[in-house]
C-alpha positions in Angstrom: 16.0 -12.4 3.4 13.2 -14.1 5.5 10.8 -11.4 6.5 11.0 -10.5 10.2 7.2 -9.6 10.3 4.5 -11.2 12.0 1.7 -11.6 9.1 -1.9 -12.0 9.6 -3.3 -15.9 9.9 -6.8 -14.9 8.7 -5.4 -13.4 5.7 -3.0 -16.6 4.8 -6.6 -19.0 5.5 -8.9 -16.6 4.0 -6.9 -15.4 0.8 -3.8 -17.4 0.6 -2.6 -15.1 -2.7 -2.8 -12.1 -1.0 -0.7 -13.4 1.6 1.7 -14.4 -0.4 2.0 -11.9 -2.3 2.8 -9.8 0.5 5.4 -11.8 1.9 7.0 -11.5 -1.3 6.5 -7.8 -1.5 8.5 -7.3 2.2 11.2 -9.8 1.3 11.8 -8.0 -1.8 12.0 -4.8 -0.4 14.1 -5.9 2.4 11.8 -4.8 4.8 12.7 -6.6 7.7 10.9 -5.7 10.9 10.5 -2.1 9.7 6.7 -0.7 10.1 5.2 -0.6 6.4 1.3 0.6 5.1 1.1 -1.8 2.3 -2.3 -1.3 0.0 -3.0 -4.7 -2.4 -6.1 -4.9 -4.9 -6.7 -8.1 -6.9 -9.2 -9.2 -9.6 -11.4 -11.7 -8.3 -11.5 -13.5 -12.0 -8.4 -14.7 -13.7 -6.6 -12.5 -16.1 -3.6 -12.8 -17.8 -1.6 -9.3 -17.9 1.1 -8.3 -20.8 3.0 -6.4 -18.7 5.0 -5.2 -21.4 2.5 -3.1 -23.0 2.4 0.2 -22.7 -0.5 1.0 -21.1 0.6 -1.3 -18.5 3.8 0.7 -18.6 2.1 4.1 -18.2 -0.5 3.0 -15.0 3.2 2.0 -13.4 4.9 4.9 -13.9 2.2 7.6 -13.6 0.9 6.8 -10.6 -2.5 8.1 -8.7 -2.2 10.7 -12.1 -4.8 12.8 -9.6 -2.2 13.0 -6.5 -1.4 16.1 -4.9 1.4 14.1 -3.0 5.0 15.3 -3.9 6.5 13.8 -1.3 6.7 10.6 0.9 4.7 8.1 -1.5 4.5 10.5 -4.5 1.2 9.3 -5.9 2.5 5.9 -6.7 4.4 7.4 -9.4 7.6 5.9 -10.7 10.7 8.1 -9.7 13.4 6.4 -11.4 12.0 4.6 -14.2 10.0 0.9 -14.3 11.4 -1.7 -13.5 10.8 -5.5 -14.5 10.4 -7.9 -11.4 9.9 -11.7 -11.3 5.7 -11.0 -10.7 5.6 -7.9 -13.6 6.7 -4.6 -13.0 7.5 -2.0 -10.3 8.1 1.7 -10.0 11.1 1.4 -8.7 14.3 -1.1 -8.4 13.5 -2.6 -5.4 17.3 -3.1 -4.5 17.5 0.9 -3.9 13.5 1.6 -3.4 13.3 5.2 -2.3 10.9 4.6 0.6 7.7 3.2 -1.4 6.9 1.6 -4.5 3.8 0.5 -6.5 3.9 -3.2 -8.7 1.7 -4.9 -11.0 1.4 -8.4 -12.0 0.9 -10.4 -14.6 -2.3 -11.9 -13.0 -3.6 -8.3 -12.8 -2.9 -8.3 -8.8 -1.6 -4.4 -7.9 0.8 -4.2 -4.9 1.9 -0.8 -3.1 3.8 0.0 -0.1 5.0 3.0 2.2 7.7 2.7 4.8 9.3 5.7 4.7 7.5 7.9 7.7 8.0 11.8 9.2 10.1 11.8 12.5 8.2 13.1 15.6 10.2 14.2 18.6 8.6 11.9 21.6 10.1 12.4 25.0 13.4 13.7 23.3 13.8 10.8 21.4 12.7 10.9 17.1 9.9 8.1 16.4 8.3 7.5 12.7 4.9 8.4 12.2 2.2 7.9 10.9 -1.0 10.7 10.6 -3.9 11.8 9.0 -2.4 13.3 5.6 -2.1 9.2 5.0 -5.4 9.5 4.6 -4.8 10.4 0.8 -2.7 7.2 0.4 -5.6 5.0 0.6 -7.7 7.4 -1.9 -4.9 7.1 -4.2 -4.2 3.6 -3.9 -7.8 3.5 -5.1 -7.6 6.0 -7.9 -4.5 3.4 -9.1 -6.7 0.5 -8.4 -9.3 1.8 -10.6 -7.0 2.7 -13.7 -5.9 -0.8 -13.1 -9.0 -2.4 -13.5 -9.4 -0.1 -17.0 -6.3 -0.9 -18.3 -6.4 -4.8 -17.8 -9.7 -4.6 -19.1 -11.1 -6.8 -15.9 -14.5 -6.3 -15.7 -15.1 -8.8 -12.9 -15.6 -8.3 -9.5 -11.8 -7.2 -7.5 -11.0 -6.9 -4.0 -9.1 -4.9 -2.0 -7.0 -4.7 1.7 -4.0 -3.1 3.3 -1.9 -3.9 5.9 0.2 -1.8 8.4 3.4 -3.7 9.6 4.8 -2.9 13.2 2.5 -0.6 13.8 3.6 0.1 17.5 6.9 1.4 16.5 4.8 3.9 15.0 3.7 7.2 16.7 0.1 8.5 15.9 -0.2 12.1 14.9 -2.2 14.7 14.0 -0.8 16.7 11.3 -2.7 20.0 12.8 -1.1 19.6 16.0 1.7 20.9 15.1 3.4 17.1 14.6 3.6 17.0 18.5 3.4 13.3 19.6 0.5 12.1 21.0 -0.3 9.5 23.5 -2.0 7.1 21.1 0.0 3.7 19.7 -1.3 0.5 18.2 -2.1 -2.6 20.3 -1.5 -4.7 17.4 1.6 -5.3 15.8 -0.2 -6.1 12.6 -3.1 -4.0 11.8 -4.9 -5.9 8.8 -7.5 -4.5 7.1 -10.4 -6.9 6.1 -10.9 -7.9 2.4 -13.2 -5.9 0.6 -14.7 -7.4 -2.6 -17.1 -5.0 -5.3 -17.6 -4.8 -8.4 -14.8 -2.4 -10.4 -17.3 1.0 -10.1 -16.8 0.4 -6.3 -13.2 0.9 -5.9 -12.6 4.1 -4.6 -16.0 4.0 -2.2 -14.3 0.6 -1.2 -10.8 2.8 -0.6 -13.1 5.7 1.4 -13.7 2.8 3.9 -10.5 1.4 4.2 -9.6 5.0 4.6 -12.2 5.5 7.0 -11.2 2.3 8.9 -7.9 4.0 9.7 -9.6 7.2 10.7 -11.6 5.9 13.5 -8.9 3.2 14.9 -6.6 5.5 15.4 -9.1 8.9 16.1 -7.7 11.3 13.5 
């Protein structure tokens, strides 16, 4: 299946992998023109990744070990079991994907995705949505990043981005408002985060402001 979604030029010019990669990700998923928060983290060196050891085996299916999430992206974790893909491994089968799913390659690039989102009642009429308890997917996104980096022994700089597909489907919420709707869409249909590159011991304070960077576009 071709992808439906409208993907960011500057990303494709600027880092031509990390495009690609994602357009694998949402063709593989069969994610159409559904909205999707997809997180990617690469090593800036080249690496070469046996995906079939264990350890590689255990970042996949453990997840963000520190997630409090039981729900909707469940720390990254694997539900089902891992499963081998073309690129390395995934948490899930991606022909019955339970709504997200975390991959890791065997070039050391890490690959996760959301698109399963709470229903808000807008006008009378259900709309996904997106608020701030997504905050934690970016912190954990990072936590798996990190783990990453340890496992595949890259000691190099890495870098980091995400990218929110069809972002105005989406309704904005705060949790603490009781999951009313609010007023507040995106004016972009692809929200791209810029690429972040650090060394390793900056991944998660490189996730706080990618985290942060959702926070203030969208006022949570």
């Amino acid at each position: 299946m071709v992808t439906n979604h409208k993907l960011s030029p500057s990303l494709e010019m600027s880092h031509p992998e990390l495009h690609r990669r994602l357009t694998d990700f949402v063709e593989d998923y069969s994610l159409g023109d559904k909205p999707a928060l997809i997180w990617q983290w690469r090593p800036c060196d080249l690496v070469e990744v046996d995906v079939s050891a264990p350890g590689v085996h255990d970042l996949i299916s453990r997840g963000a070990v520190s997630s409090r999430m039981q729900s909707w992206w469940y720390g990254f974790r694997s539900s089902y079991g891992v499963v081998p893909v073309f690129s390395g491994l995934s948490s899930t089968d991606p022909r019955n994907a339970a709504g997200w799913a975390a991959e890791i390659h065997t070039d050391g690039h890490l690959i996760a995705g959301l698109w399963r989102f709470p229903d808000v009642s807008t006008n009378g009429t259900p709309a996904a949505c997106v608020s701030d308890f997504h905050l934690d997917a970016f912190r954990d996104f990072a936590e798996l990043s990190e783990t990453a980096a340890a496992v595949i022994k890259s000691t190099g700089p890495s870098c980091m981005t995400a990218t929110l597909l069809a972002a105005t489907s989406l309704q904005f919420v705060r949790s603490g408002n009781h999951w009313r709707g609010q007023a507040q869409r995106a004016t972009r249909e692809t929200m791209q985060w810029r690429v972040r590159t650090g060394p390793n011991s900056q991944v998660r304070a490189i996730g706080d402001a990618m985290a942060a960077d959702y926070k203030r576009a969208f006022a949570f």
